[in-house]
PARODO-97004 format. One line per 4 residues: number of its first residue (from 1); their letters; for each residue x negated, z negated, y negated of C-alpha. Coordinates in steps of 0.05 Angstrom, whole numbers. Example, Ala and Ser with C-alpha at 12.3 -4.5 7.8 and 13.67 -1.06 7.14 Angstrom:
2
1> AS> -246/-156/90; -273/-143/21
// end
This chain:
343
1> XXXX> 252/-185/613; 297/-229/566; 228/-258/543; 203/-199/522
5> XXXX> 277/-169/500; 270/-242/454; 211/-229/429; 231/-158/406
9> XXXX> 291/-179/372; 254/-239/337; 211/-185/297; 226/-145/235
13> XXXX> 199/-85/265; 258/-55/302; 309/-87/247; 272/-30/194
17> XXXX> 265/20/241; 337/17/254; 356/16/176; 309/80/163
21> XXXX> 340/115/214; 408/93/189; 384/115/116; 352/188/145
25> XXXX> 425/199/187; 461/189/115; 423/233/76; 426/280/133
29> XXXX> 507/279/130; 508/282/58; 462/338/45; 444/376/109
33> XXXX> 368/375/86; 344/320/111; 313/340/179; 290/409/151
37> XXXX> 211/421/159; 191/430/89; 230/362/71; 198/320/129
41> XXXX> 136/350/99; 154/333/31; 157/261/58; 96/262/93
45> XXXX> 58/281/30; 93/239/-19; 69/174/38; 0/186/28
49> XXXX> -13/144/-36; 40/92/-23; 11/94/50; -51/80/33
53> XXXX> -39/28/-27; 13/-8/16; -54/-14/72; -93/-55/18
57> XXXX> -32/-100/-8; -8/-115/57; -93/-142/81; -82/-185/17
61> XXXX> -13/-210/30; -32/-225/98; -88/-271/76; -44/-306/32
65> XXXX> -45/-274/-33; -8/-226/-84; -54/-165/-114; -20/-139/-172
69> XXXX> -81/-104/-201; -94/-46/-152; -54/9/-192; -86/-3/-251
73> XXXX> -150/-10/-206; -152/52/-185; -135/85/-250; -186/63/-283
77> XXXX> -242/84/-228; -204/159/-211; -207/162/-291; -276/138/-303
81> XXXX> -295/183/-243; -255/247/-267; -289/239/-340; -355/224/-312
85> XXXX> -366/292/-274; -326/329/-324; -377/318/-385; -425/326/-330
89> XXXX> -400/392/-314; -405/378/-237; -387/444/-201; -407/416/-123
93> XXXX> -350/391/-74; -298/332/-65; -351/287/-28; -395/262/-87
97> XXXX> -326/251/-130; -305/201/-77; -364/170/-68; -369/158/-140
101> XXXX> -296/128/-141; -308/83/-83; -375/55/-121; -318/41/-179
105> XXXX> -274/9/-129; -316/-37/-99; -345/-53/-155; -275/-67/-194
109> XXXX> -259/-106/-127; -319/-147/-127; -293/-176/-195; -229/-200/-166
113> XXXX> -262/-221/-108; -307/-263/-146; -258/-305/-182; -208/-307/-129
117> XXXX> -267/-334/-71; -316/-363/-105; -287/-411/-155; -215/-402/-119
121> XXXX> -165/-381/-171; -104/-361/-157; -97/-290/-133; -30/-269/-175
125> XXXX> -61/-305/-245; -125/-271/-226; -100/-201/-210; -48/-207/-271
129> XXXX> -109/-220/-309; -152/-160/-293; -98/-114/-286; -105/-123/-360
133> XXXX> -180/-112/-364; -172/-55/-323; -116/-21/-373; -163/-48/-435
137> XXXX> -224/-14/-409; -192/49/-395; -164/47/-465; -219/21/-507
141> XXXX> -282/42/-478; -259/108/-443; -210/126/-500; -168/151/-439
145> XXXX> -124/213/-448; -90/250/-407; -139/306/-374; -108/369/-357
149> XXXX> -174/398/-324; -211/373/-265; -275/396/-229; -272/456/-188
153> XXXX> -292/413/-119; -234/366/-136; -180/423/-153; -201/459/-90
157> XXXX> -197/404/-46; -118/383/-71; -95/458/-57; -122/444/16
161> XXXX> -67/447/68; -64/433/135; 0/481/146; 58/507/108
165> XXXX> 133/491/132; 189/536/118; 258/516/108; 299/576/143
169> XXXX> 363/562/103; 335/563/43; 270/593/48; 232/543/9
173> XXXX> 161/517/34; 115/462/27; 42/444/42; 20/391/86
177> XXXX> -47/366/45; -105/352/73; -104/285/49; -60/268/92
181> XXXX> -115/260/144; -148/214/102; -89/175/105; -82/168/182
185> XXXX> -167/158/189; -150/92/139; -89/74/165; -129/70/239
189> XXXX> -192/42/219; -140/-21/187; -106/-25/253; -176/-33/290
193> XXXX> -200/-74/234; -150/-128/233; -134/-120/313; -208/-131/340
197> XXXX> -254/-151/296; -271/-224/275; -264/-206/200; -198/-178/222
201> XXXX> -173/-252/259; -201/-286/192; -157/-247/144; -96/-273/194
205> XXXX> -130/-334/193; -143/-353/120; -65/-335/116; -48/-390/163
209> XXXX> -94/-442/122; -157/-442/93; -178/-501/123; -156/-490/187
213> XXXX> -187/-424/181; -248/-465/152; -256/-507/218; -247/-457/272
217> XXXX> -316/-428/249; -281/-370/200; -337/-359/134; -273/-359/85
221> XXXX> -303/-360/22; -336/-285/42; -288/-256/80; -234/-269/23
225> XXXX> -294/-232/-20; -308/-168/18; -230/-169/31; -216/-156/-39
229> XXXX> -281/-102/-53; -244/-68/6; -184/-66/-25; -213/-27/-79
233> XXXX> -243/21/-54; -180/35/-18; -143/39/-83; -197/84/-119
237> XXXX> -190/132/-49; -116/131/-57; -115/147/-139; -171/203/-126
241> XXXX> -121/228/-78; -66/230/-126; -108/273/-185; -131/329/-132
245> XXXX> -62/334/-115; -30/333/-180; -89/373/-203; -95/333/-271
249> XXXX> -119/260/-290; -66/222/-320; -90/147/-337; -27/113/-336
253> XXXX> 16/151/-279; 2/100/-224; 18/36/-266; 69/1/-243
257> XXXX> 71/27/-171; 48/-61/-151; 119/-74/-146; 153/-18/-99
261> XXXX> 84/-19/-57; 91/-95/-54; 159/-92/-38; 162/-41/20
265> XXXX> 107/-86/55; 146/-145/52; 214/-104/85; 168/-89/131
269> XXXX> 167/-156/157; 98/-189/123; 117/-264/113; 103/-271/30
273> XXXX> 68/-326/47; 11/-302/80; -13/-301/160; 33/-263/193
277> XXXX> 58/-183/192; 42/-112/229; 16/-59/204; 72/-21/241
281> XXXX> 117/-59/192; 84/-46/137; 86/33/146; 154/33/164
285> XXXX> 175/-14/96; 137/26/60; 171/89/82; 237/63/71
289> XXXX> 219/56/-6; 181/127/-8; 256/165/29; 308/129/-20
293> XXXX> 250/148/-80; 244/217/-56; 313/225/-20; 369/206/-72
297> XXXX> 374/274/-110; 395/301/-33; 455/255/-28; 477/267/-109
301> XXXX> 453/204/-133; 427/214/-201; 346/201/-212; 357/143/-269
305> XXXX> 394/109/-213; 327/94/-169; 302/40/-203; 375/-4/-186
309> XXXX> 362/20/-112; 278/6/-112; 297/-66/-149; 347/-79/-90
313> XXXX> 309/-68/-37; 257/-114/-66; 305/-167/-71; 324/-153/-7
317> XXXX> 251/-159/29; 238/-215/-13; 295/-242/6; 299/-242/74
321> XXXX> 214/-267/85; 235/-326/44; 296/-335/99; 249/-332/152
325> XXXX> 193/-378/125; 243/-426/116; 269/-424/175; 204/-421/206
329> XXXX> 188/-486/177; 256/-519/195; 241/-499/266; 180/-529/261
333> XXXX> 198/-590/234; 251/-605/288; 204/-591/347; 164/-644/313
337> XXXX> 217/-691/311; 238/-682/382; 164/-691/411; 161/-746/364
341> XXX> 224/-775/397; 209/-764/466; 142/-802/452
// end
């Protein structure tokens, strides 16, 4: 029992949990609103693209890099996508519009994966870099613009709801969207990805060190690749996502969205260093950023005021995995100086 009480209390997972709940009980006091239906739903639906961005950071961040490129990523495949069908004058359903994005993504993906696997660059210079191309291309050779009309399949398909809630007190509702399963089907398929599957143990692996990773039999050099084409299509799902639920295409409303997304998976206990983290804690760091985003307004806090509590929180997470990789390594080292002793 204390082993396992030890082991419980040596994790970040119930350390976040505690502070969300902490956070949720405030707002609750202050405003009342909090625990109503259509706000938990509110939530819910304003976690789906974080959610599902903060699944392909935290795969990277495990294996020892820092993708900075993802938002921009997936803004230029949902726009390339959007454009495409609209001067095609697609009228069919949502299926064909995601396929098409996901052919973007991975393809987008492929390009970082190249450069980061094959002739080993560093991810951060790498993903800095075609963040850049990504922006360039959406600018120059799509002349993006903002596009108030989508195709048919896609509007239809972001008015989708699973349910409506109903706040009694005030009467006001909110839709659960459908999306939201898409969210949960990724979010599972990561958990059974990285929890029982060899390319899964590699990702944790290469994390550890590459060479180590290299030795026990792991094919690094193309699991870092099909890691990163993952991650975009992941990113091109998630930005899809966002323009059939805001029902227009704008090319630059996801930029800068690396930062918070980066920042709630590393409060979520992901060591910044690579090789270790849950994707329990990555959800749960991640929904700590999306509340104090979504939640301030509830408790009076002004709206220009979220950027000083978004920046604190990242100093915060970054803060404390430094702590713990440092202390990780001074454990480390003593052990070896004791066993060195007692030889």
């Amino acid at each position: 029992m204390k082993n396992r009480l030890k082991k419980l209390t040596s994790r970040n997972e119930p350390y976040i949990f505690l502070v969300l709940l902490a956070v949720c009980i405030l707002i609750e006091i202050r405003s009342g609103q909090f625990f109503s239906p259509n706000n938990l739903v509110d939530i819910a639906s304003a976690m789906i693209v974080p959610g599902l961005m903060a699944i392909g950071a935290f795969m990277v961040i495990v294996s020892g890099g820092i993708d900075v490129s993802f938002p921009a990523l997936a803004s230029l495949s949902f726009y390339a996508t959007t454009k495409l069908l609209l001067d095609h004058n697609y009228q069919g359903g949502v299926v064909l519009p995601f396929l098409i994005a996901i052919g973007f993504g991975a393809l987008l993906g492929a390009f970082n994966g190249l450069f980061i696997s094959y002739f080993k660059l560093p991810t951060l210079i790498v993903t800095l870099g075609s963040s850049s191309v990504f922006k360039g291309l959406m600018q120059g050779a799509l002349n993006s613009r903002q596009l108030a009309v989508i195709p048919t399949g896609m509007r239809e398909w972001g008015k989708k709801a699973l349910f409506v809630a109903k706040n009694p007190v005030s009467g006001l509702t909110s839709r659960m969207p459908v999306a939201f399963l898409v969210f949960l089907f990724a979010l599972v398929f990561a958990f059974f990805l990285l929890r029982f599957t060899m390319f899964g143990r590699g990702i944790y692996a290469i994390g550890g060190s590459e060479v180590s990773a290299e030795r026990a039999g792991f094919r690094v050099v193309l699991t870092k690749f099909l890691l990163y084409i993952m991650v975009g299509m992941i990113a091109s799902v998630a930005g899809l996502i966002r323009v059939c639920m805001m029902q227009q295409a704008h090319p630059t409303n996801m930029l800068g969205m690396e930062m918070n997304i980066i920042a709630g998976v590393v409060l979520g206990g992901t060591a910044i260093t690579g090789g270790r983290g849950t994707l329990l804690g990555c959800m749960l760091g991640t929904l700590l950023i999306v509340i104090v985003e979504n939640s301030l307004i509830l408790i009076g806090i002004p709206t220009s005021w979220k950027s000083v509590f978004t920046g604190a929180l990242i100093i915060i997470g970054t803060g404390v995995s430094a702590y713990q990789v440092m202390h990780q390594g001074k454990t480390r080292s003593s052990k070896g100086k004791k066993q060195e002793v007692a030889q």
